[in-house]
C-alpha positions in Angstrom: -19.8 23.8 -22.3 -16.7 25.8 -22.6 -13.3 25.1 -23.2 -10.5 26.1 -20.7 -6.9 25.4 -19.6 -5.1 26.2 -16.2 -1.2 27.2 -15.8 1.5 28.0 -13.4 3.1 31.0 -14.1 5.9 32.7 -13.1 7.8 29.2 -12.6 8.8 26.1 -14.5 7.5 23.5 -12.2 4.4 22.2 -12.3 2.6 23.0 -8.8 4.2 25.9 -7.9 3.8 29.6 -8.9 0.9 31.5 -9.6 -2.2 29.3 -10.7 -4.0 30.7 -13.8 -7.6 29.3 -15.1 -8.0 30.3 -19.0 -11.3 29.8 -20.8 -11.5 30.1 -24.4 -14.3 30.9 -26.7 -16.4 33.4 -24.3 -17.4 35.6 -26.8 -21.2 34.4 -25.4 -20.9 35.6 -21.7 -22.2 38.4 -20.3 -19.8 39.6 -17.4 -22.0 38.4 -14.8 -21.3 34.7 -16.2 -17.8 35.8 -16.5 -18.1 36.5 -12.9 -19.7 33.6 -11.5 -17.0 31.3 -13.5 -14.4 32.9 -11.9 -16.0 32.9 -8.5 -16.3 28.9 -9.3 -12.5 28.7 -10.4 -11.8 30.5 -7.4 -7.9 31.4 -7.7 -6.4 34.9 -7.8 -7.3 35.8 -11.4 -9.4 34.0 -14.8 -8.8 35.2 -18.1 -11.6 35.1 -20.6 -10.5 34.7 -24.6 -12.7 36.4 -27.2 -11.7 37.0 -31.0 -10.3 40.1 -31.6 -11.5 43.4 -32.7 -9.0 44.0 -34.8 -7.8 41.1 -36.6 -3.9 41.9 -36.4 -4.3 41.6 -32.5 -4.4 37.4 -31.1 -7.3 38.0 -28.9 -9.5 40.2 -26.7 -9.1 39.2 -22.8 -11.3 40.3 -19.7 -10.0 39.3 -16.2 -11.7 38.7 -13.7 -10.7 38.4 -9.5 -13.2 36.1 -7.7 -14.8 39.3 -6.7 -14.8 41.7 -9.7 -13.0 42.3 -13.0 -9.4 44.2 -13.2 -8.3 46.2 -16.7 -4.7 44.7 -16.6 -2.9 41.7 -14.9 0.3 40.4 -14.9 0.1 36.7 -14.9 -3.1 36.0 -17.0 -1.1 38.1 -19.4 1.8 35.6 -19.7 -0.2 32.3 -19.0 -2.9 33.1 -21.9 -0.2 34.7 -24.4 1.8 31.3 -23.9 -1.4 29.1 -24.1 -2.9 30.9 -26.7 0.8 31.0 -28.9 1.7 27.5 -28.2 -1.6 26.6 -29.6 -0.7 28.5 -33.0 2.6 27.1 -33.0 2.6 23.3 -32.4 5.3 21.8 -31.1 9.0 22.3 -31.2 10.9 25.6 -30.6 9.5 28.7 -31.7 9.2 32.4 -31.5 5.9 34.7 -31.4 4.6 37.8 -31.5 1.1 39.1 -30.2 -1.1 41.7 -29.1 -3.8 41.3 -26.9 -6.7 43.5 -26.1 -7.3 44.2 -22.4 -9.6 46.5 -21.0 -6.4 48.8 -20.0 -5.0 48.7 -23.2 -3.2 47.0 -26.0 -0.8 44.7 -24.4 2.3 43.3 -26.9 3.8 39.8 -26.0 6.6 38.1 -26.9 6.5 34.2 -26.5 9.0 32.0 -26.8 9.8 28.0 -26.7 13.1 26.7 -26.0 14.3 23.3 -24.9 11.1 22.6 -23.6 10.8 25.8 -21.6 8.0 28.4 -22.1 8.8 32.1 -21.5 6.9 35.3 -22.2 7.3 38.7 -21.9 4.7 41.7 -22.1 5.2 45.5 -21.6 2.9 47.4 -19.5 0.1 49.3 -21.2 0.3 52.4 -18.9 3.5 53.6 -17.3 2.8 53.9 -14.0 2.9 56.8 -11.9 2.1 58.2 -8.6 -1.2 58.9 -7.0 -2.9 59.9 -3.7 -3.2 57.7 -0.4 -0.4 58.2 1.9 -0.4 56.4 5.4 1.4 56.9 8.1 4.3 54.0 8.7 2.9 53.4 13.0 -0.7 52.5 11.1 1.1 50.4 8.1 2.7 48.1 10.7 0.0 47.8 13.1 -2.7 46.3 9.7 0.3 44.3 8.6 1.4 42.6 12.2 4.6 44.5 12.3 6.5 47.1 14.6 6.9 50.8 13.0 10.5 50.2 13.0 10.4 47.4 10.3 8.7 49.4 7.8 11.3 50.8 5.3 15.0 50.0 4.1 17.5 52.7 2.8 16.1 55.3 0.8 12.5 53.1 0.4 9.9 54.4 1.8 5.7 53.3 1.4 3.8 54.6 -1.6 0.9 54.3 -3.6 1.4 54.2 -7.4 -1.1 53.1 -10.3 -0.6 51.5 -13.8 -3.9 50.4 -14.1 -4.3 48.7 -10.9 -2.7 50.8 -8.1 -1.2 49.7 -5.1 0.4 50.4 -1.8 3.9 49.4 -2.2 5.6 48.7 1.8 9.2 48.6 2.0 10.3 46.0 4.8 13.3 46.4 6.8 14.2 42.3 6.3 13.3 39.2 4.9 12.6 38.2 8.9 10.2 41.1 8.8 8.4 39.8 5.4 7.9 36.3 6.6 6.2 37.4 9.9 3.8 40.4 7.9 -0.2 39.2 8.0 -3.1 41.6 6.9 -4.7 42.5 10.7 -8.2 43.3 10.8 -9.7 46.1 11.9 -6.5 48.0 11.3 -6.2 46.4 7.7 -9.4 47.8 5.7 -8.9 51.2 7.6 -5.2 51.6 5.9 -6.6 50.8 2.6 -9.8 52.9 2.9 -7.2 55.9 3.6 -4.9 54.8 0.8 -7.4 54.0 -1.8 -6.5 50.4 -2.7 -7.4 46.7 -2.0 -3.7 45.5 -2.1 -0.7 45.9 -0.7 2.7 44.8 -1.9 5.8 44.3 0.4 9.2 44.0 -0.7 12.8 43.7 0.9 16.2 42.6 -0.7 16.4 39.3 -1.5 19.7 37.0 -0.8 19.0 35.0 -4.6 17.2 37.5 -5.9 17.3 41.7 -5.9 14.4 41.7 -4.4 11.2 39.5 -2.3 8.1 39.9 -2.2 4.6 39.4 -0.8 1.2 40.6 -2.1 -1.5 40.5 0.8 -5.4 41.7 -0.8 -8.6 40.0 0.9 -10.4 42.4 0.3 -10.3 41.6 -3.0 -10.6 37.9 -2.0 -7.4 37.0 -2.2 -5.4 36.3 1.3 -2.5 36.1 -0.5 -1.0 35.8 -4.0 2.0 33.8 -4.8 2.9 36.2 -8.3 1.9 39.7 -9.3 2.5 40.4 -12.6 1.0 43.9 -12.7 2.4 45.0 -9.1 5.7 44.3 -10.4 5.7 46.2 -13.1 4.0 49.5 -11.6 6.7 48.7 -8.7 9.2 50.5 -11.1 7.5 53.9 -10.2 8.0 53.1 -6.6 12.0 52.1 -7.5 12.2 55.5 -9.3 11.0 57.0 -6.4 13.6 55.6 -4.2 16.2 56.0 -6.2 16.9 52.7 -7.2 16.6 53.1 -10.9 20.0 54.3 -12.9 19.4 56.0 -16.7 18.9 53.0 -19.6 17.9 50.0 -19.2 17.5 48.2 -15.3 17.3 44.7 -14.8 15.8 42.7 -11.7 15.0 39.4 -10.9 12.3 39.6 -8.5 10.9 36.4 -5.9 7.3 35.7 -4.6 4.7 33.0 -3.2 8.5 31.6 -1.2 6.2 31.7 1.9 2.9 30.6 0.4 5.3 27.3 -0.8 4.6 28.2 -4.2 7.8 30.1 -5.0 7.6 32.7 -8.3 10.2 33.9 -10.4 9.5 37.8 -12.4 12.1 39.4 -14.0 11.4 43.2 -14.6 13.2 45.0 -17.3 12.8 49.0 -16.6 13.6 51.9 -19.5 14.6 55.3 -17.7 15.5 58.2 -19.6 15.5 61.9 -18.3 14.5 60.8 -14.9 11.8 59.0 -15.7 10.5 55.8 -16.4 10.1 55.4 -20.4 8.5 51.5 -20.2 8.6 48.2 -18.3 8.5 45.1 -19.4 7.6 42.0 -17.3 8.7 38.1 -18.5 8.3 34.7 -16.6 7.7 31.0 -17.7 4.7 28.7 -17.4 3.7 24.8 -17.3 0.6 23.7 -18.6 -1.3 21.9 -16.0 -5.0 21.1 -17.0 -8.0 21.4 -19.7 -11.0 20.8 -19.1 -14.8 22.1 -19.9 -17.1 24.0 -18.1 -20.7 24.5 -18.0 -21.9 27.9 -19.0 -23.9 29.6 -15.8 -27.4 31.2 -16.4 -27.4 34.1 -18.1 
């Protein structure tokens, strides 16, 4: 049997967020049985804890969807580097400092406990940057439920941009137009086909926040996901690209999930020097919810 823990993240209530399944010790699983756990687990991502291979880092993480592993994700991130630094630390306040070892790259965390409250915060391992897929705006609205006219706001315009992941980012003209967007088949898996991704990511000012979001990807076997860690950073590419990003440092509080009922806070700090983006760092909270065990699948 294996040990594992599950978390909110990107909130400080319990039942709300992004829900996160962690199982430690896996050093024994091939990724087939890392697969079929997380197919049992069934939420947006599973994180997988293995020692190190080099002993200054905390741990080496794979994550898996339900349908296949991803190099780099946002919320496992924070959920295991809290779980896994709260663990070292005991109770009471504290500060930490940790590296872990995901399949895109060494990903520093800083984890925190204050008043009761648990906060990290990671900075990408890839800056992202642009890469090919463009579709037109008439086919983006027809696989997303939505008139040609409500895609875009201002100087934001759709885009596909990579960090690891990629994704087609979809500006939306309101947050009317959010809450009525839907994947809509067949149009759906034809607009990703042409842009080359599984996910798409639609944003539009926000009223208490800069800006809302929603993150639709069943084809990855996820209808919809209430936080994404790793679309919110490489979303600093697609700000650059609009022009939304001044030189130094740019701060943004960022809300998802509102619609799914399970309501997300990110906060995305973006370095820009020359024109370009230099780094981004993502940070949110999480609550402990469950541990548990879990028998090992055949090999």
């Amino acid at each position: 049997m294996l040990e594992f823990c599950t978390l909110d993240v990107f909130t400080t209530q319990a039942f709300a967020g992004n829900p996160l399944a962690v199982v430690l010790g896996a050093d024994g699983l091939t990724t087939a049985q890392m697969q079929t756990i997380a197919r049992e687990f069934n939420l947006s991502e599973t994180i997988f804890v293995m020692a190190p291979r080099d002993p200054a880092h905390r741990a080496k993480v794979r994550i898996f969807f339900p349908t296949a592993e991803i190099p780099f994700a946002g919320h496992p991130t924070i959920g295991c580097a809290i779980l896994l630094a709260s663990m070292d630390a005991g109770p009471g306040d504290f500060t930490r400092h940790l590296v872990l070892e995901e399949e895109a790259g060494l990903v520093p965390v800083t984890v925190w406990r204050k008043g009761g409250v648990m906060e990290a915060e990671f900075t990408a391992p890839v800056v992202p940057h642009g890469t090919e897929g463009v579709v037109a705006e008439d086919r983006l609205a027809a696989a997303l439920g939505l008139l040609p006219g409500d895609i875009r706001f201002g100087a934001h315009r759709p885009g596909v941009w990579q960090g690891g992941p990629r994704f087609l980012y979809v500006p939306v003209a309101s947050l009317a137009v959010l809450g009525r967007a839907r994947a809509m088949q067949p149009h759906w898996d034809a607009v990703m086909e042409a842009a080359g991704v599984d996910s798409a990511y639609l944003y539009t000012p926000g009223a208490e926040c800069d800006f809302r979001a929603r993150m639709f990807s069943p084809t990855a076997g996820i209808p919809e996901d209430p936080a994404t860690g790793s679309a919110t950073a490489i979303l600093a590419a697609q700000l650059r690209a609009s022009g939304a990003l001044a030189e130094g440092i740019n701060r943004f509080h960022l809300r998802q999930g509102v619609e799914m009922g399970r309501a997300s806070d990110l906060f995305m700090t973006v370095d820009m020097a020359g024109g370009a983006v230099q780094a981004v760092r993502i940070r949110g909270a999480a609550v402990p919810l469950s541990e548990g065990r879990i028998a090992v699948p055949q090999a």
